[in-house]
Phi, psi and omega in degrees: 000135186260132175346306168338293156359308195250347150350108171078359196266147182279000189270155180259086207252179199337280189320351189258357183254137197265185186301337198280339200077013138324161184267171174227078139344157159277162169303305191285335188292311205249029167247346164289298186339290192315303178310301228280298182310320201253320162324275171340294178305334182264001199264326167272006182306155170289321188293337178306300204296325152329309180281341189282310168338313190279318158332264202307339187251337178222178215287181198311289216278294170304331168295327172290300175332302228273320212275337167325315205278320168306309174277010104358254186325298192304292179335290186318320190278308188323308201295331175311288166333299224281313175308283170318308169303329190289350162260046160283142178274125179338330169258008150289300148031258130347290214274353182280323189288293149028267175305292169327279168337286184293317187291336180301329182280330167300307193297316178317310157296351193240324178311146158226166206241122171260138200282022173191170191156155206287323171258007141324131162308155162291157157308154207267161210297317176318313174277019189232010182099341185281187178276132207282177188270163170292173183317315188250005146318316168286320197277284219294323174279331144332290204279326182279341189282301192265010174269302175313324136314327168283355190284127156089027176293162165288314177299317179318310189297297189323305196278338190263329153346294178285338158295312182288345163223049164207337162115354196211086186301344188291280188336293174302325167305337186260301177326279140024262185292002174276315185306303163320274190350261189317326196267351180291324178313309171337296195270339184245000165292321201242306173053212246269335203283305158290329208271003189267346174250042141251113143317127168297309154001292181306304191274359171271322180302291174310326165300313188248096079267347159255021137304278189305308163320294151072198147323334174268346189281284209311301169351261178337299191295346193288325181274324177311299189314000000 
């Protein structure tokens, strides 16, 4: 099969790789790449129902802050992660990205997101007669709720793979944090009346078969190399 081929493909074949075996990507391909995977991936996550939760009990705007800034951090450390793996030799690599990927698509399939759990939030104070919490009150529990949740997350796994295997932490990080970004928005803007009419199923499904694609790529070269 000839470079040509791979020309533009988000998967990384012969022609996309540098003397080292590095992916060589195009910029726009592997920040659509990113989004489209860590969205999809991030939609049957438990911080979604947490953040949709946190929407519904307290005012938007501050919960969306609280929950930005959590997935901030989380992004950073991933991209951190991602980076440190990638000077591992390229055909260790290959089977560690591998690994991630497919083990990312089993946890996606056997996980379901629970309608109740240690990290909800309590009800808001403002319905029980107190005085409702403040601006940064709301932040700080918005950010402490989806910071304490996301450790070891699959997008967390997912977002530091793709630094490690592509080579450009700026890109994947922001493709990443836009993607957090838009479904936290999502959930807590829009909250449970749109996002309730996509089976979660559907969307469990879609997630780890674009793992698994993958994860199964990744495979090959690695057995290939």
């Amino acid at each position: 099969m000839s470079p040509a081929h791979w020309r533009g493909s988000p998967f990384p074949g012969p022609g996309n790789l540098d003397r080292e075996g590095r992916c060589q990507v195009p910029g726009a391909t592997l920040l659509a790449t990113v989004f489209a995977v860590i969205f999809v991936v991030e939609l049957p996550d438990k911080s979604l129902l947490a953040s949709l939760l946190l929407g519904v009990r307290y005012r938007p705007w501050p919960v969306w802050l609280g929950v930005a800034a959590a997935f901030a951090v989380h992004v950073g450390l991933a991209v951190t992660a991602g980076s440190l793996l990638a000077a591992a030799p390229h055909r260790i690599l290959r089977f560690v990205t591998a690994a991630l990927f497919l083990g990312g698509a089993f946890w996606i399939l056997r996980s379901r997101p629970r309608s109740g759990g240690e990290n909800e939030p309590g009800p808001d104070a403002a319905r029980l007669g107190a005085a409702p919490l403040s601006v940064i009150r709301v932040c700080a529990t918005s950010f402490a709720v989806v910071f304490v949740g996301e450790w070891g997350d699959i997008t967390q796994l997912t977002t530091a793979n793709f630094a490690a295997r592509y080579q450009d932490p700026l890109a994947v990080g922001a493709a990443a944090l836009v993607a957090l970004w838009a479904v936290s928005g999502l959930a807590v803007f829009v909250g449970p009346k749109v996002l309730q009419r996509v089976p979660e199923r559907w969307v469990r499904v879609c997630g780890a078969l674009a793992l698994t694609g993958f994860g199964l790529y990744a495979l090959g070269q690695a057995l290939m190399s």
